[in-house]
N, C-alpha and C positions, 0 to 999 in steps of 0.2 A: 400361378400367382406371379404377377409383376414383381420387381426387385424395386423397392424406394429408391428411388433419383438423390444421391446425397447433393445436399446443401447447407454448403458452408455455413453461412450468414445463419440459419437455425439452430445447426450446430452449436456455432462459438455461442450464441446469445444465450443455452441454456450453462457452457460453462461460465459466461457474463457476471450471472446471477450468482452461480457458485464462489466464485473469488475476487467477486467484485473487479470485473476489468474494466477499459473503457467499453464505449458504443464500437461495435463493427466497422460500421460508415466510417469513420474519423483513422480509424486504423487501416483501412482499405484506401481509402484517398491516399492516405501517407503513403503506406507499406506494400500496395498491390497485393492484399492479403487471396484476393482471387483466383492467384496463382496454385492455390493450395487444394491438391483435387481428391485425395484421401483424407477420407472421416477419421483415420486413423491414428492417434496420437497430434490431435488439433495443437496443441498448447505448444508443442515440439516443432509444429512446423511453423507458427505464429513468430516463435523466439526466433527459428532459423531465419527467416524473413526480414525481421527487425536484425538483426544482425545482419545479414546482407547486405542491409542499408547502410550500416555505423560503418563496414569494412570498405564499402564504395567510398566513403568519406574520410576513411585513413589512407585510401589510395591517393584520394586528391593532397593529403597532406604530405605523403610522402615522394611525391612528383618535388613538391618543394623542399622539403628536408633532407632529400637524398640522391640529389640530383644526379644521373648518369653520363657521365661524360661521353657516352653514346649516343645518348637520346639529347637533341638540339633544342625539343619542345621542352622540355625540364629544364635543361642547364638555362636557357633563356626565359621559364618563368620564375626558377627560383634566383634569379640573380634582380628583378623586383620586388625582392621582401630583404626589411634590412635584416641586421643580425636580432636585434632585442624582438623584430614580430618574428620570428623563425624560433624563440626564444620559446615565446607564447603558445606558438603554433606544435611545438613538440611537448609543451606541457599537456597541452589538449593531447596530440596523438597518444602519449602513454594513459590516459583517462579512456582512450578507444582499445587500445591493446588490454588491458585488463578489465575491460568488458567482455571483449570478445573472447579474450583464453577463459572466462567466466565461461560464456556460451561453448566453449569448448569442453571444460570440466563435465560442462549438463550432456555435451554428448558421448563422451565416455563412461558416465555415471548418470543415467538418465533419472529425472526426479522431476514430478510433477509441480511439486511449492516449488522446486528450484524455477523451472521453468516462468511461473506466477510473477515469482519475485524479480528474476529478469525484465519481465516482461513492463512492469509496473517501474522499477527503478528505471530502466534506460526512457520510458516515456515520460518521469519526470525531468530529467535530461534533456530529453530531446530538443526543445526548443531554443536552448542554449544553443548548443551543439548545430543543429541548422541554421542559424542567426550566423553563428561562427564561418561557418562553413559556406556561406555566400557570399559574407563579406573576401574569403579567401577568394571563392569561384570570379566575385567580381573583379579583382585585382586582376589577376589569372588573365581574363577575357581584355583588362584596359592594357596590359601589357604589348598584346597583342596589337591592341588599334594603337596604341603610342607609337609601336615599330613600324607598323604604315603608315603614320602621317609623317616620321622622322623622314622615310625612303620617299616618300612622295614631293618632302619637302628640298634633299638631296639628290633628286633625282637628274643627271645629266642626259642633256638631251645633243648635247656636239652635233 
């Protein structure tokens, strides 16, 4: 007898129903839930996932909040944000840090509601938090073209 081809998207939908999650579709567009190739412990790997995501976005905050005096690309974005939005910006990151040591507790103490309720609070979150998070990314990116039109505009041609 053939082994059942496991599929995700069946999967999660029957625990959907269970804990009332969102739709699949809307978490896979965001989250690249696809990624997830064992049937095994779904909810476990759904939270790792979404939390992948929120940690990629306290990277980006912490390019500017702690800039390295090694690193030229940080020291020159974070010197684009004045002090009061670096203010903001670190309120927000410790709202990412105590998520994610959340999703840390769930890994040393695995628990299925926990995982749920993860899963569910940081998706009410979320849209804040990505709004946030692009207005930062956009800053970030105009830094960069400011710095090029500056040198394009100094540029000595002797």
């Amino acid at each position: 007898m053939e082994e059942e081809k496991f599929n995700l998207k069946n999967e999660y939908d029957k625990l959907k129903v269970k804990h009332k999650l969102p739709d699949f579709e809307s978490l896979n567009k965001e989250f690249e839930l696809e990624y997830i190739e064992k049937k095994y412990f779904i909810l476990r790997a759904v939270r790792r996932r979404l939390n992948e995501k929120l940690m990629l976005f306290s990277k980006i905050l912490e390019i500017i909040l702690f800039p390295s005096g090694q690193s030229p690309i940080s020291s020159h974005e974070s010197s684009f944000f004045s002090d009061s939005k670096k203010q903001e910006l670190f309120s927000l990151y410790k709202k990412f840090m105590s998520i994610e040591r959340n999703s840390l507790k769930l890994d040393v103490t695995p628990d299925e509601t926990g995982d749920v309720d993860f899963i569910k609070n940081l998706l009410k979150e979320w849209p804040s938090f990505k709004k946030e998070i692009e207005q930062v990314v956009n800053e970030m990116h105009e830094s960069w073209l400011k710095e090029i039109k500056e040198d394009s505009e100094n540029k000595y041609l002797g």
